[in-house]
C-alpha positions as a printed NumPy array, in Angstrom:
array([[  1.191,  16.419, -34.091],
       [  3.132,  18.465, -36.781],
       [  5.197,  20.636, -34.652],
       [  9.099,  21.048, -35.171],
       [ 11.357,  19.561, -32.912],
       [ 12.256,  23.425, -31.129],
       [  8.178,  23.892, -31.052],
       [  7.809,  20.189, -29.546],
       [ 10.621,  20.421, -26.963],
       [  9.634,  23.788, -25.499],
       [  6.539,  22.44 , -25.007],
       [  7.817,  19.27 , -23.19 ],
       [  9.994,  21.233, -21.249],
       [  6.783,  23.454, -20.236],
       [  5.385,  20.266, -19.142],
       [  8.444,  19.45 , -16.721],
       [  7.225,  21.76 , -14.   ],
       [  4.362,  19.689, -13.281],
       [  6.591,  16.15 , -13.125],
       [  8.263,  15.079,  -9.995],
       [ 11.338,  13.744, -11.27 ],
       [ 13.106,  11.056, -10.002],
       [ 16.628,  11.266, -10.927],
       [ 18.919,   7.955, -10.882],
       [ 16.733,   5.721, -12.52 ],
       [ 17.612,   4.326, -15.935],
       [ 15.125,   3.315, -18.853],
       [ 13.589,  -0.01 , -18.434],
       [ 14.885,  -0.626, -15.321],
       [ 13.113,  -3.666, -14.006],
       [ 12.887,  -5.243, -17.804],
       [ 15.67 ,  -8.018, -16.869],
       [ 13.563,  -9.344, -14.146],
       [ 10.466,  -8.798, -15.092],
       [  8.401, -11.253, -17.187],
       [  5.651,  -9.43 , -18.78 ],
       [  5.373,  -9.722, -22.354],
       [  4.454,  -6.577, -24.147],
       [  0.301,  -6.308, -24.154],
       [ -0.596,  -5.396, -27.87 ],
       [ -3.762,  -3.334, -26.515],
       [ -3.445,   0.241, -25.718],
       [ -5.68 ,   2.186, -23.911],
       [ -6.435,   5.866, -22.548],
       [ -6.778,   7.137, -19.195],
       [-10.451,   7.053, -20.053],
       [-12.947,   4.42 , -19.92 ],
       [-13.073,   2.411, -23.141],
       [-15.707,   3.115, -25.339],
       [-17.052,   0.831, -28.271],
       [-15.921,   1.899, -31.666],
       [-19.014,   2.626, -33.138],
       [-19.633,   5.174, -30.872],
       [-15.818,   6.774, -31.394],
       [-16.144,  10.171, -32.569],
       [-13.038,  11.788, -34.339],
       [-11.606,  12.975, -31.142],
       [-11.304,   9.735, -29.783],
       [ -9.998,   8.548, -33.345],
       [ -7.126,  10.671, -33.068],
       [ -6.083,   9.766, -29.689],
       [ -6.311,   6.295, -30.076],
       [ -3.866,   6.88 , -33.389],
       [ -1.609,   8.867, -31.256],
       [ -1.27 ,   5.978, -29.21 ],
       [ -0.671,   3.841, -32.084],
       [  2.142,   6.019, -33.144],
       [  3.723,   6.572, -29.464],
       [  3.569,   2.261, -29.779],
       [  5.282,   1.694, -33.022],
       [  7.908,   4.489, -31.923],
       [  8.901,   2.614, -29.243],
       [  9.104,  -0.628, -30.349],
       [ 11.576,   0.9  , -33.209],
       [ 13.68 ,   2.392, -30.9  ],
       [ 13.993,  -0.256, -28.348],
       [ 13.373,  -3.438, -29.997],
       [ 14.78 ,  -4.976, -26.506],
       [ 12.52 ,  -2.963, -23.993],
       [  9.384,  -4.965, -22.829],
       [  6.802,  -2.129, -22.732],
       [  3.491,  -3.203, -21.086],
       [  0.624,  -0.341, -20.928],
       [  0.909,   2.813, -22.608],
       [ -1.632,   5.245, -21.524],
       [ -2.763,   9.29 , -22.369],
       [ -2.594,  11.657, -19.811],
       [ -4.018,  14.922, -19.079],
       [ -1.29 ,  16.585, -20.719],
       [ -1.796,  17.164, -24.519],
       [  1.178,  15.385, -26.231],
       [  2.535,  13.197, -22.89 ],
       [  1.861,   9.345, -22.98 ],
       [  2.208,   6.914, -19.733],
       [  4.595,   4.208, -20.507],
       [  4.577,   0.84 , -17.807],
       [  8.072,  -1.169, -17.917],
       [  7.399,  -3.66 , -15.602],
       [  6.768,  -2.09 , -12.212],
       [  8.143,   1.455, -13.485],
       [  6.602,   4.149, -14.791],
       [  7.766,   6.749, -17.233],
       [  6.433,   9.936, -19.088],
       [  7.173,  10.206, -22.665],
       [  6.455,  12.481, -25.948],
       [  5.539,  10.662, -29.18 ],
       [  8.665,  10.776, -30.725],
       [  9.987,   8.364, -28.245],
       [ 13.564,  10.124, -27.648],
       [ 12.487,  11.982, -24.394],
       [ 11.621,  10.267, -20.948],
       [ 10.556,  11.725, -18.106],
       [ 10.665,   9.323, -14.614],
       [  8.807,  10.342, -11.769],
       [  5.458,  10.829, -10.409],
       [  2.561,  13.209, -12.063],
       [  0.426,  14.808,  -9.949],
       [ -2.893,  16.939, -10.393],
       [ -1.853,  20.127,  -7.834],
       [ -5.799,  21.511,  -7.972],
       [ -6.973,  18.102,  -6.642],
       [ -3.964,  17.288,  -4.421],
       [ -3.255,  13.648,  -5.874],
       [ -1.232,  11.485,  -7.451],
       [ -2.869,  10.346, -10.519],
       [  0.445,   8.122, -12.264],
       [ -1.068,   4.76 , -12.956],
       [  0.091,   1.605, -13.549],
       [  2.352,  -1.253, -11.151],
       [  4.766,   1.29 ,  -9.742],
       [  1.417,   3.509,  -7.845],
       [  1.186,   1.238,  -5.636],
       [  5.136,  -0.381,  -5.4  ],
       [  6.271,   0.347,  -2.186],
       [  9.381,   1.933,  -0.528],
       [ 12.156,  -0.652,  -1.3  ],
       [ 12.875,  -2.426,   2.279],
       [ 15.906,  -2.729,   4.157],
       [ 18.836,  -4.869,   3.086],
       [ 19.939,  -7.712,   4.918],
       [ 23.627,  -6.029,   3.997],
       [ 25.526,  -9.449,   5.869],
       [ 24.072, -11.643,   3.378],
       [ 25.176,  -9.934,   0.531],
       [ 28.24 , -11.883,  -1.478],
       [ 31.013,  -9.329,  -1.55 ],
       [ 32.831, -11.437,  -3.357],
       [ 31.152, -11.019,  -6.483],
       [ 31.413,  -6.835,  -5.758],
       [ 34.686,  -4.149,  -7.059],
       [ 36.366,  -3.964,  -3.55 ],
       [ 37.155,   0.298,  -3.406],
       [ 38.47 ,   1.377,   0.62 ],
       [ 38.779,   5.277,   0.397],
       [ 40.752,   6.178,   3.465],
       [ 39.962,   4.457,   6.649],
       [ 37.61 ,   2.631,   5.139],
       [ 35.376,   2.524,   8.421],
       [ 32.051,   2.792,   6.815],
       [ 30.727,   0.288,   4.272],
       [ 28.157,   1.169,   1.111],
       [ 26.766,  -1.207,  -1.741],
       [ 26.484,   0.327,  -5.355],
       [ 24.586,  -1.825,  -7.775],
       [ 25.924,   0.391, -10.832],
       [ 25.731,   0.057, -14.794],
       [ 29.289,   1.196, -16.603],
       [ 26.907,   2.9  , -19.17 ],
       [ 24.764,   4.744, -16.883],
       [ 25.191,   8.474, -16.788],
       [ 23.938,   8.822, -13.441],
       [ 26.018,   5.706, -12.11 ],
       [ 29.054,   7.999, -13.303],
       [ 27.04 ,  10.781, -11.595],
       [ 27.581,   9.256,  -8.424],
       [ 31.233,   7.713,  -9.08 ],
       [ 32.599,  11.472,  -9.059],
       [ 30.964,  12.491,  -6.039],
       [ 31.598,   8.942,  -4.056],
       [ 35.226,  10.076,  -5.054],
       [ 34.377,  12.793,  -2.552],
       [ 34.103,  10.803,  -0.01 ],
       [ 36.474,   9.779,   2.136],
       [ 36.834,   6.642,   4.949],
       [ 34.086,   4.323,   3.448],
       [ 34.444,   0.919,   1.916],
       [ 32.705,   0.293,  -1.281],
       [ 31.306,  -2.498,  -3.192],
       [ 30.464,  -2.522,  -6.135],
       [ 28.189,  -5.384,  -8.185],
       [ 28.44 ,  -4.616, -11.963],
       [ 24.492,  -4.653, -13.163],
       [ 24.564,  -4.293, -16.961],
       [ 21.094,  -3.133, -18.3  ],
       [ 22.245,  -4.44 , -21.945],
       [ 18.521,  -3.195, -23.19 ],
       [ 19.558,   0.233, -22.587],
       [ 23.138,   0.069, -22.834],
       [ 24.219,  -2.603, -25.412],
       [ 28.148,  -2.561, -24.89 ],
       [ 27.738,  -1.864, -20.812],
       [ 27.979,  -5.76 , -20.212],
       [ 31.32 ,  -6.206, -21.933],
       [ 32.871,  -3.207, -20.719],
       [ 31.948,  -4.856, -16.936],
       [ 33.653,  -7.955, -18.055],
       [ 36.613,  -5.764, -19.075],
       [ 36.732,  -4.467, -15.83 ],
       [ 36.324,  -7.186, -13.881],
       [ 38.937,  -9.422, -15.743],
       [ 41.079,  -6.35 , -14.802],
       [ 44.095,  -6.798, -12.775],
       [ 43.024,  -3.773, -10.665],
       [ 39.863,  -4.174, -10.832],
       [ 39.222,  -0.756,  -8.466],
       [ 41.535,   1.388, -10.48 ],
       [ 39.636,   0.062, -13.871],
       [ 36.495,   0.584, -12.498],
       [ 37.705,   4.346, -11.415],
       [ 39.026,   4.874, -14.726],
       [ 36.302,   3.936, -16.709],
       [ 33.696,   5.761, -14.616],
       [ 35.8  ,   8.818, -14.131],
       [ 38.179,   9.169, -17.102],
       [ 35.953,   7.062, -19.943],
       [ 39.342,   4.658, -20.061],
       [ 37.681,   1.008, -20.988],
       [ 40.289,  -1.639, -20.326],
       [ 41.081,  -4.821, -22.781],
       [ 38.655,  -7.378, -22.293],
       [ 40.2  , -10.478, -21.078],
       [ 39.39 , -13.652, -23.425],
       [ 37.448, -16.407, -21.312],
       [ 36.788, -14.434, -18.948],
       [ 33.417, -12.465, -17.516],
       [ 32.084, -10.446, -14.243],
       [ 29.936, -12.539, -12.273],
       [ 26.364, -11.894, -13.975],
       [ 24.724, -14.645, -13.174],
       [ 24.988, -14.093,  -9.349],
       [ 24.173, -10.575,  -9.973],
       [ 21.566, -10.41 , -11.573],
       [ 19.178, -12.575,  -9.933],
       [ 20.613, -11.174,  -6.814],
       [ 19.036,  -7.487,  -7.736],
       [ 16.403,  -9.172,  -8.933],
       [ 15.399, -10.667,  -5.288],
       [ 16.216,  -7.511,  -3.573],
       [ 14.101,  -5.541,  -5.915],
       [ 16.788,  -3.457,  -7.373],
       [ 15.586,  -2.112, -10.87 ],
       [ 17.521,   0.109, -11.256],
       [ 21.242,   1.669, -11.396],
       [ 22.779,   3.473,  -9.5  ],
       [ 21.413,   1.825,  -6.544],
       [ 23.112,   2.265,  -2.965],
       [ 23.082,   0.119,   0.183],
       [ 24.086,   1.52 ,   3.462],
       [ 25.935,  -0.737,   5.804],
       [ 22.697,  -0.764,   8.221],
       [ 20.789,  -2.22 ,   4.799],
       [ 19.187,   1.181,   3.952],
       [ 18.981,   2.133,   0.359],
       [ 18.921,   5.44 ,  -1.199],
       [ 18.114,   5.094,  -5.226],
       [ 19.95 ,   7.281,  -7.429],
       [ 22.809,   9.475,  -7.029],
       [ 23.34 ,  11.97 ,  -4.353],
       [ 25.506,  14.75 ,  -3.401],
       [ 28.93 ,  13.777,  -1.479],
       [ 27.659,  15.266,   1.475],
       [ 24.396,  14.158,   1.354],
       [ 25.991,  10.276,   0.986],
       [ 28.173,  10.938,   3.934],
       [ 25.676,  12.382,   6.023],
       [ 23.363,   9.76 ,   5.115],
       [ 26.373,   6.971,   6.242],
       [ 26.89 ,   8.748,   9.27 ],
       [ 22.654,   8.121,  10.118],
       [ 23.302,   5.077,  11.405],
       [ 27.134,   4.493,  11.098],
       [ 28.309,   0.656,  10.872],
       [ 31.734,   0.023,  11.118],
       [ 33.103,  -2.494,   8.218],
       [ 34.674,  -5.73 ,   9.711],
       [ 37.374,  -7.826,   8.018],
       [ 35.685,  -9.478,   5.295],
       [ 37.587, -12.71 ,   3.774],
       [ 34.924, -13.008,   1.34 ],
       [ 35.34 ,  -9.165,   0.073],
       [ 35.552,  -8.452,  -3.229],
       [ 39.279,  -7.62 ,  -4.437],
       [ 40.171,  -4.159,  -5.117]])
């Protein structure tokens, strides 16, 4: 466990090819709504054995683990981490956060999110909650509250899309430049701070919702980094938010919603979002309760 950074990156980066990634999906995702408290125990893909019988092998792997823990917990003191598990690949550790699943090195700075699979034996062999999780369902999209969403009508406006989206989230910004793209669609937009990743994302949403324009700050700080002045007294509506991607199992940003209530997690091409609008194309009707632009 000595190597240099170059020596322990190439080797991660090695490792890669055998990940299926999936992009979009920020660090602790799900640890807002989920209640698990971080489990103390660690264990290893293995079956446990008692520790008499532990021969130096094991002793090392089980301090690995230890190490891969107290990383973590250093350098995010605000993450709820539940299992963390070895894998078949020297040097990558299983980490649960709630019902996600990520792939990490010891040091703790690199995730990888996504699926491993063993190619020779044709199966998925990630563990943990998010195995099993599955596909998200379909959105009841006329219940949603508008009102509490960044009101955004590109052209026409004819077509209507969700965004759950973080202000801090690189992929979030991912998808703001290629949703600029795309024209004659009406978007909402329901600011979901993940302050355990992003520690300033839940003021700079206040900022922008306090904003006169609240589309044009929203666009600016997504597109151009411009944070507006945060308004005194004032603050984005969190706590209808929040528990509102909690119940629709949204965990994480960014996280789309057709107009038909299909979702498509992560950010996407701008033809591959219109295209996937057009699937089953619903036509946005005068909504008094919209959120303001």
């Amino acid at each position: 466990m000595n190597m240099s950074p170059q020596t322990r990156m190439n080797a991660l980066l090695t490792k890669l090819l055998l990940l299926s990634c999936v992009p979009g999906l920020a660090l602790a995702q799900n640890v807002q709504s989920d209640s698990t408290q971080f489990e103390e125990t660690i264990r290893s893909k293995s079956d446990a054995v008692d520790a008499s019988v532990i021969d130096s092998g094991d002793l090392a792997r089980r301090n690995d683990l230890v190490a891969v823990q107290r990383n973590l917990r250093l350098m995010y003191p605000k993450t709820r981490f539940g299992m963390i598990s070895a894998t078949p690949l020297p040097g990558i550790y299983e980490v649960e956060m709630g019902r996600n699943v990520a792939f990490v090195e010891e040091s703790g700075r690199y995730f990888i999110f996504g699926r491993m699979f063993d190619m020779e034996k044709q199966e998925d062999i990630t563990s943990g909650a998010a195995a099993a999780q599955p596909a998200s369902p379909a959105v009841d999209f006329a219940s949603l509250p508008l009102q509490h969403a960044i009101k955004s009508v590109p052209g026409q406006g004819r077509r209507a899309l969700v965004v759950f989206s973080d202000p801090d989230c690189p992929y979030c910004k991912k998808l703001e430049q290629e949703l600029a793209k795309v024209d004659d669609v009406t978007v909402y937009t329901f600011l979901m701070p993940l302050e355990q990743l992003h520690p300033d994302s839940r003021a700079k949403a206040d900022a922008v919702w306090c904003s006169k324009d609240r589309s044009a700050a929203w666009s600016a700080l997504m597109l151009d980094g411009k944070v507006p002045k945060k308004t005194k007294g004032c603050e984005a509506p969190h706590e209808a938010v929040l528990p509102l991607a909690e119940k629709l199992g949204v965990s994480g940003t960014p996280f789309p919603v057709a107009g038909d209530g299909r979702t498509m997690p992560g950010a996407a091409a701008a033809a591959r979002i219109s295209t996937w609008l057009d699937a089953v194309m619903k036509p946005v009707e005068d909504n008094v309760q919209g959120g303001t632009q």
